[in-house]
C-alpha positions, 0 to 999 in steps of 0.5 A: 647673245650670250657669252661664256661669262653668263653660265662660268663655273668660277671653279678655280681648281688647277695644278701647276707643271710641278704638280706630281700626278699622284695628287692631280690622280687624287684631285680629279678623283676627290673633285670628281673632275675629268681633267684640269687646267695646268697654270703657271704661276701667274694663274695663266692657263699653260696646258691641261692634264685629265684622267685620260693623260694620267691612265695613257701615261701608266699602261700605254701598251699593257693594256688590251681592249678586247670588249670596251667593258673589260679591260686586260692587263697583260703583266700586273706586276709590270704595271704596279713599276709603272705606277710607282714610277709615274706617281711620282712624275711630273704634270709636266710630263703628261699635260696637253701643251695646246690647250683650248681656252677661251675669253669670258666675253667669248659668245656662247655658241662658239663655245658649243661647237667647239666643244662640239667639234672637239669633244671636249668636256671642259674648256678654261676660261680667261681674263687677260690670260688669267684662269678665271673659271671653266665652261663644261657640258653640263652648264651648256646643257642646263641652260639650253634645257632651262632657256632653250636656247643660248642665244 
């Protein structure tokens, strides 16, 4: 059976709760990553922060969805305040406090239908409580495509 630790991407890429969001916006963007963990400083994994918390964070209520491929904003200047404002905001502030992790040992299967269940994307993998790399999508898929199979 196979476990997390056999496909952990031992991407260490992570922020800490006093992290301003303007340079978790510019990691993500740089990394090309869709959230990250957030650690204490003992490397242990204390809640997660993606695009999504830092997007939700600047315009909560100023933007209208009217068609899932344009998106409104109702007051641009209201919106560049905001952004200011929340640039120089705190990790903290924003991040997921119950994030999911698991143990590197953790099988392979529990890790999909969590991932699954949860529509997560990445989750953080740990040894001992500390960050020591993420399980994504794209490595589950690559080795279901070149295994068939993770069991």
């Amino acid at each position: 059976m196979k476990k997390v630790k056999d496909f952990i991407t031992r991407d260490l890429t992570s922020v800490t709760e006093d992290t301003p969001l303007k340079e978790v916006a510019e990691l993500l963007s740089i990394r090309e990553l869709i959230g990250i963990p957030v650690v204490n400083k003992k490397n242990e994994v204390t809640g997660w922060i993606s695009e999504t918390d830092i997007i939700t964070s600047i315009f909560p209520e100023k933007v209208k969805i009217e068609n899932p491929d344009v998106i409104h904003l109702i007051n641009i200047s209201q919106v560049v305040k905001k952004l200011t404002r929340v640039g120089q905001a705190m990790v903290r502030d924003y991040m997921i406090k119950d994030v999911y992790f698991v143990d590197e040992d953790t099988p392979a299967s529990y890790v999909v239908e969590l991932m699954l269940h949860k529509d997560f994307k990445r989750v953080p993998v740990v040894r001992n409580k500390r960050l020591v790399g993420i399980v994504d999508r794209s490595s589950l898929s690559r080795i279901l495509l070149e295994e068939g199979s993770i069991d």
